[in-house]
C-alpha positions, 0 to 999 in steps of 0.5 A: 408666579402670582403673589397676592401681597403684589399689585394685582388685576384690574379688580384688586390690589391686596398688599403682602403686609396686610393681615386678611380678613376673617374667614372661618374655616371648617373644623376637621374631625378629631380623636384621639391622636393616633401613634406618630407615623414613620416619615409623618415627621417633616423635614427639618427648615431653618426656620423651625431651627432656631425656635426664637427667629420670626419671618414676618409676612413681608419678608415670608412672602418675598423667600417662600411665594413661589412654593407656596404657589407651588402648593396651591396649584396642586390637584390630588391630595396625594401631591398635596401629602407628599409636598408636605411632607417635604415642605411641611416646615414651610407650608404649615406655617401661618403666614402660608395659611395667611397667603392663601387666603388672601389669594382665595380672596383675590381670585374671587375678586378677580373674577377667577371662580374656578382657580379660587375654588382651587386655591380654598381647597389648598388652604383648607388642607393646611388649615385643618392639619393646624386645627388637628395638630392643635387638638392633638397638642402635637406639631402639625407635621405630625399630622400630615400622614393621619389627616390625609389617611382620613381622607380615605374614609368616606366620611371624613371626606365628605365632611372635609368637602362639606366644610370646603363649601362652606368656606368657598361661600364665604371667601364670596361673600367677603369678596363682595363685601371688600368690593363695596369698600373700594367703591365707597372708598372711590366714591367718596374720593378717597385712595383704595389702597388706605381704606378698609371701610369696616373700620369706619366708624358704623354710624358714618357708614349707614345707609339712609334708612341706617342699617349698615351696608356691611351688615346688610351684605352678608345676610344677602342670599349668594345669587343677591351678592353676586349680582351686586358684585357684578352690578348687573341689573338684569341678573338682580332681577332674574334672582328676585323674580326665583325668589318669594315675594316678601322675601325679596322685599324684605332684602331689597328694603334693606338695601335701600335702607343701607345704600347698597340700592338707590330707590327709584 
């Protein structure tokens, strides 16, 4: 089974012990809660047995990988309810939240669009019971049953799908952003694995027209950061040429005045 925290392909290699980076998530649709369902109470686990013993990631991943990748390989929400229902103890804890980011990321790094978009979708689940339980003052396997019968109305769905896209979007653009700090890393001869650019001190990464690469990324229209994720010219080109004219000088000034662009 594929475990984010190992050494991955070729593009990327994330390490289990690294907490990920910030990605905002959607926010569920709250009321008030609702009576506890019978059977929306998860099983009992050893980990929720004793309320003092803390996994940390490490060791969560090296015990519950497979079963979380398990979760995340699974297409309906009906599979999805009845796994948490019999793995919620595990599944809705926030190292798994933690883990399939971090392989959302990586499928995206890795070029692996469609098997990210799978993973996101399993992430937002968990995550939006935790924000539901949150909202409620309850514990999120009491969720599980009310979350998913949301699900079922029309306009939680859509709402649910909606916040998907949201967060697919930006696992993109933070895999593009993670992208340039392996390659400014490289470029300044330094090992990948040590370094997260954002916490270089910012007036060491400006550009030389000063603005921040890292800054500069994320206001990039999609098809723009996709292109230099790919580093394909001929696509950045084709991106411009759709785009207005000012508003393609306007970002293409701004890549040049941060570095992500060499003039000339």
């Amino acid at each position: 089974a594929k475990k984010p925290a190992a050494a991955a392909a070729a593009a990327v290699q994330p390490t289990k012990k690294a907490a990920p980076a910030p990605v905002a998530a959607a926010k569920p649709a709250v009321g008030p809660a609702p009576p506890k369902a019978k059977g929306a109470t998860v099983n009992v686990t050893e980990v929720d047995t004793d309320p003092n013993f803390v996994y940390s990631y490490h060791e969560f991943t090296e015990k519950y990988a497979d079963l979380v990748e398990e979760f995340m390989a699974l297409k309906s929400f009906d599979e999805s309810k009845e796994f948490l229902l019999k793995h919620g103890g595990i599944i809705l804890q926030e190292h798994a939240s933690n883990y399939l980011l971090l392989a959302s990321l990586e499928d995206e790094m890795n070029g692996f669009r469609e098997k990210m978009k799978q993973t996101a979708k399993q992430s937002q689940i968990v995550t939006n019971i935790a924000e539901l339980a949150k909202s409620w003052n309850t514990h999120p396997g009491n969720v599980i049953m009310p979350f998913f019968q949301r699900l079922q109305q029309r306009e939680f769905l859509e709402g649910f799908l909606s916040g998907l896209e949201v967060f697919i979007q930006k696992i993109i653009s933070r895999a593009v952003t993670k992208k340039l700090e392996m390659d400014q890393a490289e470029r300044s001869g330094v090992e990948k694995d040590g370094v997260d650019l954002a916490a270089v001190p910012k007036e060491e990464r400006l550009g030389p027209g000063g603005l921040d690469p890292l800054e500069v990324i994320e206001t990039l229209p999609v098809e723009m950061q996709k292109a230099f994720e790919s580093r394909d010219v001929e696509q950045l080109k084709e991106v411009l040429l759709k785009m207005d004219q000012k508003e393609a000088e306007y970002h293409m000034k701004r890549c040049v005045a941060s570095g992500l662009w060499q003039a000339g």
